[in-house]
C-alpha positions in Angstrom: 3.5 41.6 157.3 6.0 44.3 157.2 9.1 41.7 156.6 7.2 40.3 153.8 6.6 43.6 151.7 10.1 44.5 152.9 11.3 41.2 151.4 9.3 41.7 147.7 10.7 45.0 147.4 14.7 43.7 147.8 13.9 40.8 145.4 12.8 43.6 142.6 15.5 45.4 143.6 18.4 43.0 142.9 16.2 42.0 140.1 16.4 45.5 138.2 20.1 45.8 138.9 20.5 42.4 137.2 18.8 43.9 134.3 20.1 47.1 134.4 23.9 46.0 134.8 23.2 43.1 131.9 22.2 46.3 129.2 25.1 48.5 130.6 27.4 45.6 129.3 25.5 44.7 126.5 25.8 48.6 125.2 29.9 49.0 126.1 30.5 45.5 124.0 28.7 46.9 121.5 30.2 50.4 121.9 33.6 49.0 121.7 32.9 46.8 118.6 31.8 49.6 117.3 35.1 51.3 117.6 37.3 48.6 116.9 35.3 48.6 113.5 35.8 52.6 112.7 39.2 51.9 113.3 39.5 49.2 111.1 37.7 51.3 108.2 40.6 54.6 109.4 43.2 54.4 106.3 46.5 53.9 108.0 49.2 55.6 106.8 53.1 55.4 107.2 54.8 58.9 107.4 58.2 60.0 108.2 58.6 62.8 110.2 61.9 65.0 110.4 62.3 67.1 113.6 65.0 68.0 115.7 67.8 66.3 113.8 66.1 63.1 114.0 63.8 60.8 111.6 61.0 59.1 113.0 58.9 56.3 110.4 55.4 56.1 111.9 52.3 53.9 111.2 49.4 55.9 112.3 45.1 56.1 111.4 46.2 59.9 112.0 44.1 61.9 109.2 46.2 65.2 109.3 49.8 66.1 109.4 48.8 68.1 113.0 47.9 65.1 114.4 50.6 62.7 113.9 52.8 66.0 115.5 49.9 65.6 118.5 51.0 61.7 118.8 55.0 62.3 118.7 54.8 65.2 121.6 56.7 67.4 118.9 55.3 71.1 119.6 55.9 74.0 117.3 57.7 77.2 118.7 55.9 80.6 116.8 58.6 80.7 113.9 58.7 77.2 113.5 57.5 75.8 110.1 55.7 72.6 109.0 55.8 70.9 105.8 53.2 70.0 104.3 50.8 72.2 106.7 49.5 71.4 110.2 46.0 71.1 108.4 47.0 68.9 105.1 45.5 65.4 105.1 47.8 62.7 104.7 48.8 60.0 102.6 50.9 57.2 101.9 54.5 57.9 102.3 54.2 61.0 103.3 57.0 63.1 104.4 56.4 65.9 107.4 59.4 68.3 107.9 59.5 70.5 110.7 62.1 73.7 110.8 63.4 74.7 113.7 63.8 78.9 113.2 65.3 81.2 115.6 66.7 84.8 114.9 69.8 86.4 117.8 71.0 90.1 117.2 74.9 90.7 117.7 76.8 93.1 117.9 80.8 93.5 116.9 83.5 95.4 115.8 85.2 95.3 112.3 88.1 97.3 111.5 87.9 100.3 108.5 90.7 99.9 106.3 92.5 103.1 105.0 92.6 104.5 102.0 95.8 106.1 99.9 95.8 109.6 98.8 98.6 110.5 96.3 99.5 113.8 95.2 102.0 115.1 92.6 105.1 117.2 94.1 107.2 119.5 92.1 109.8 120.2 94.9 110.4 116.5 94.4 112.0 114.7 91.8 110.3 112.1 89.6 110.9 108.8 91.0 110.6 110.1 94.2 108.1 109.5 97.4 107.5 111.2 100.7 104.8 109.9 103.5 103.3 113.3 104.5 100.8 111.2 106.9 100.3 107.3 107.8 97.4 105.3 107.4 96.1 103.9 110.4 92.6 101.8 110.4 89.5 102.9 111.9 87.2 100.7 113.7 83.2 100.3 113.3 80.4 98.8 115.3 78.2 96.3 113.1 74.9 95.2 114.7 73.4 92.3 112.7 70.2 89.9 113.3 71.2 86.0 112.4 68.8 84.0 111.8 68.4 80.4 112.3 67.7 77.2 110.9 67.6 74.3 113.4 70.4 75.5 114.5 72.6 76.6 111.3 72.4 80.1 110.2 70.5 80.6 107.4 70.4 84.6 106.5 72.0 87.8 107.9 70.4 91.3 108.3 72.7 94.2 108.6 70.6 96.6 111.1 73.0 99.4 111.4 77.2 100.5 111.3 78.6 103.1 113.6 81.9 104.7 113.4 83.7 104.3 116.5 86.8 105.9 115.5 87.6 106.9 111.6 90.2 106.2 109.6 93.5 108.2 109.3 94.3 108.3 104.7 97.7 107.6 103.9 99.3 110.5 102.3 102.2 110.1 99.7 103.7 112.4 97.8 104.8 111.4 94.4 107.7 114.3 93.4 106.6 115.3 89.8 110.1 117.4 89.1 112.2 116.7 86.3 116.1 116.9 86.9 117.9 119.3 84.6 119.9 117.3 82.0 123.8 117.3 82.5 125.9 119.3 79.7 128.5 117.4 78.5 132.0 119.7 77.9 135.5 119.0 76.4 138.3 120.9 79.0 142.3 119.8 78.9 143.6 118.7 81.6 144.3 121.4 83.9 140.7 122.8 83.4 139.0 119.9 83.8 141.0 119.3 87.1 139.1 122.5 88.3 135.9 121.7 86.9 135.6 118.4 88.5 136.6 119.8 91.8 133.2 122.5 91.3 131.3 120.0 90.0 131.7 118.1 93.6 131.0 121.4 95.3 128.1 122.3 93.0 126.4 118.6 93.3 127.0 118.5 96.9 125.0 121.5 97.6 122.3 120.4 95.0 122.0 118.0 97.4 121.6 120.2 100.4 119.2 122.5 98.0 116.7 118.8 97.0 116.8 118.1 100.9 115.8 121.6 101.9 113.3 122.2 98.8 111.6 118.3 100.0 111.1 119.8 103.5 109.9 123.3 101.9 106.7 124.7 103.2 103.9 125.6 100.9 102.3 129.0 102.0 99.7 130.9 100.5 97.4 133.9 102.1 93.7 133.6 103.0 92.0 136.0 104.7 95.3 138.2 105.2 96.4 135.3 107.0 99.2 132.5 106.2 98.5 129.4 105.2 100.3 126.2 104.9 98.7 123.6 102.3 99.9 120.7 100.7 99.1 121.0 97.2 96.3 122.5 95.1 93.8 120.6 93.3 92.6 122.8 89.8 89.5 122.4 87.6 87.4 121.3 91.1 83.5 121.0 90.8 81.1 121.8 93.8 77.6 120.5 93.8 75.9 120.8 97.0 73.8 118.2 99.4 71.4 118.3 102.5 70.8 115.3 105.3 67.3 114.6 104.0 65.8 111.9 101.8 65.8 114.4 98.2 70.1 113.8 98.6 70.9 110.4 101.5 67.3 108.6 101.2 67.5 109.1 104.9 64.3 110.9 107.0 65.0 112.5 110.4 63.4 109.5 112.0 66.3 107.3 110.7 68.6 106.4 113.1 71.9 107.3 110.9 70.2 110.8 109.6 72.8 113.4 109.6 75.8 110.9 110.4 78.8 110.9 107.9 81.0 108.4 106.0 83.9 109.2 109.5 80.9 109.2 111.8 80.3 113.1 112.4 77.5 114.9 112.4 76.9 117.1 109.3 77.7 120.5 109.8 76.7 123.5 107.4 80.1 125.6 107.1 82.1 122.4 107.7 81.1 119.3 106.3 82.0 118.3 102.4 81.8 115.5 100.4 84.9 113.8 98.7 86.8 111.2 96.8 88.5 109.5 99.5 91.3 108.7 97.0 91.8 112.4 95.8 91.4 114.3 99.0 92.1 112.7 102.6 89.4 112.3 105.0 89.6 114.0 107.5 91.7 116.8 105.8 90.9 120.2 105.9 90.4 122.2 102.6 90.4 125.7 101.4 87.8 126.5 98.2 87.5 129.6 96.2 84.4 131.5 96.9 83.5 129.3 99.3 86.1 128.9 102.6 87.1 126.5 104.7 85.7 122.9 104.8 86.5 119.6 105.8 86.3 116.3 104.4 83.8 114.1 106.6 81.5 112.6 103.8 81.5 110.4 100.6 79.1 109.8 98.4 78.3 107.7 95.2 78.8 110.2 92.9 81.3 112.0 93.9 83.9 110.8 92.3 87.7 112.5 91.4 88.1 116.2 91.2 84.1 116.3 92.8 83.9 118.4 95.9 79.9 117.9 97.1 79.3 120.9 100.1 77.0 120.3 102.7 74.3 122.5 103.0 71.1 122.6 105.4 68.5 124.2 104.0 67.4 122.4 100.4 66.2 125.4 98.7 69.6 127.1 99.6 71.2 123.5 98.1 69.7 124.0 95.1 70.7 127.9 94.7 73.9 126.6 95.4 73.6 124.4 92.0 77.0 123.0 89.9 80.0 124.9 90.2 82.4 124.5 87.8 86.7 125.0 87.5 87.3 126.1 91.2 90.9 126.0 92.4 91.1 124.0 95.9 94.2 124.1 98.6 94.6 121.0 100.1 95.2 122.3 104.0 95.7 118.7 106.0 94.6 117.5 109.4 94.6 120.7 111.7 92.2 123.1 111.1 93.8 126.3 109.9 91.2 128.3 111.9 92.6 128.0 115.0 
């Protein structure tokens, strides 16, 4: 009796899975068909896609430019760009252009050429030049950000410049003195016998005299103390600047505040402005009524016989105003302090 009911319940059993296995493959054909048919409805599109130095033609039921990147593998780095956009739908023909971008920072040196400084002599004659000092390049550190794109650079960025070592001006003098004309005289011939013999003496110590007058120091006084200059600038106007925004555009958070045209530090007492090509970097000066400076700046507007004096404090920069017809002594490299 048991066998029997045992027997029933196996036959329903096998019976159900029949049925149950029979709709399981009825619903995945249909499922399927179903999907083969949404397919078939999916506009397909043919798009080109530039990446990586490489074109790639695809024929795709993709919808968006996103996912036809999805179906090539081709991931996006965060500066990367995509045209048309990740999201934009797509359409026949469509062309997909991916840009590689990449930025490196460098750093290198790049050499500061010198500048010429003339000056008029009158110990030496016209026509005349002397090199009181030679030029010799200075050298600067550059640091720049290139940036990228795929793989060319597109763009530089200058971040900052740093004096490593200045400049030294070349300094020429030009002689500015005008020979004294020859006087032409009738002698006979026993007198001008003579005069021909002085006139050798007399011209050969000229020459001794234009040779010791070309080496000839310039001295002058200051502060019951001797000076040697090189020449004297006349008619000189001052103005007066600080290290802050109101005169560089520079805060004290910026990392150049403070640091001159040579790479010093401003210094009130010290520091002044110039025309490279009037006064020498580097040199040091002597004003009127003010003292002892030296040329570490430039500056856009100072420009020929323009001396701009560093000051610290701005309300003191501003006392300080325009200063007109000052007489300056050019001094040179040493400082005459010392």
């Amino acid at each position: 009796m048991y066998y029997r009911k045992t027997k029933k319940w196996l036959m329903a059993l096998v019976i159900l899975l029949s049925i149950i296995s029979g709709w399981s493959l009825l619903y995945i054909l249909q499922t399927e068909k179903k999907q083969n048919m949404y397919a078939l409805k999916l506009a397909k599109h043919r798009v080109v896609v530039m990446s990586d130095n490489y074109n790639t033609t695809i024929d795709t039921h993709a919808e968006t430019v996103g996912e036809v990147l999805t179906q090539l593998n081709i991931r996006l780095g965060d500066q990367d760009i995509v045209e048309p956009a990740a999201m934009a739908k797509l359409n026949s023909n469509t062309l997909i252009r991916v840009t590689r971008l990449t930025s490196s920072q460098n750093e290198f040196e790049e050499e500061i050429p010198y500048t010429t400084v003339k000056y008029d002599d009158p110990d030496l004659f016209v026509g005349k030049e002397k090199v009181i000092q030679q030029g010799i390049p200075g050298k600067e550190l550059i640091s720049r950000t290139l940036v990228l794109e795929n793989g060319q650079v597109s763009s530089e960025l200058e971040l900052s410049r740093k004096v490593i070592s200045p400049y030294t001006p070349e300094v020429i003098a030009v002689g500015s003195r005008v020979p004294v004309p020859k006087v032409e005289h009738q002698y006979n011939e026993a007198i001008e016998h003579t005069a021909v013999s002085e006139k050798k003496l007399v011209k050969k110590s000229h020459e001794n005299s234009i040779v010791s007058e070309g080496d000839k120091k310039k001295m002058i006084n200051i502060e019951e103390r001797p000076v040697e200059y090189k020449f004297i600038l006349e008619d000189v106007e001052l103005t007066a600047f600080t290290a802050g925004v109101e005169s560089t555009g520079k805060d004290q958070g910026h990392p150049e505040y403070g640091i001159t045209a040579s790479g010093t530090t401003v210094e009130e007492g010290r520091t002044i402005a110039v025309d490279p090509s009037v006064i020498p970097m580097g040199w040091w000066v002597y004003i009127e009524g003010v003292g002892y400076r030296k040329a570490e700046d430039t500056g856009s507007a100072v420009n020929g016989k323009i001396i701009d004096v560093f000051i610290e404090d701005l309300d003191s920069a501003i006392l300080f105003g325009r200063q007109k017809n000052k007489r300056v002594y050019i001094i040179g490299p040493d400082d005459p302090q010392q």
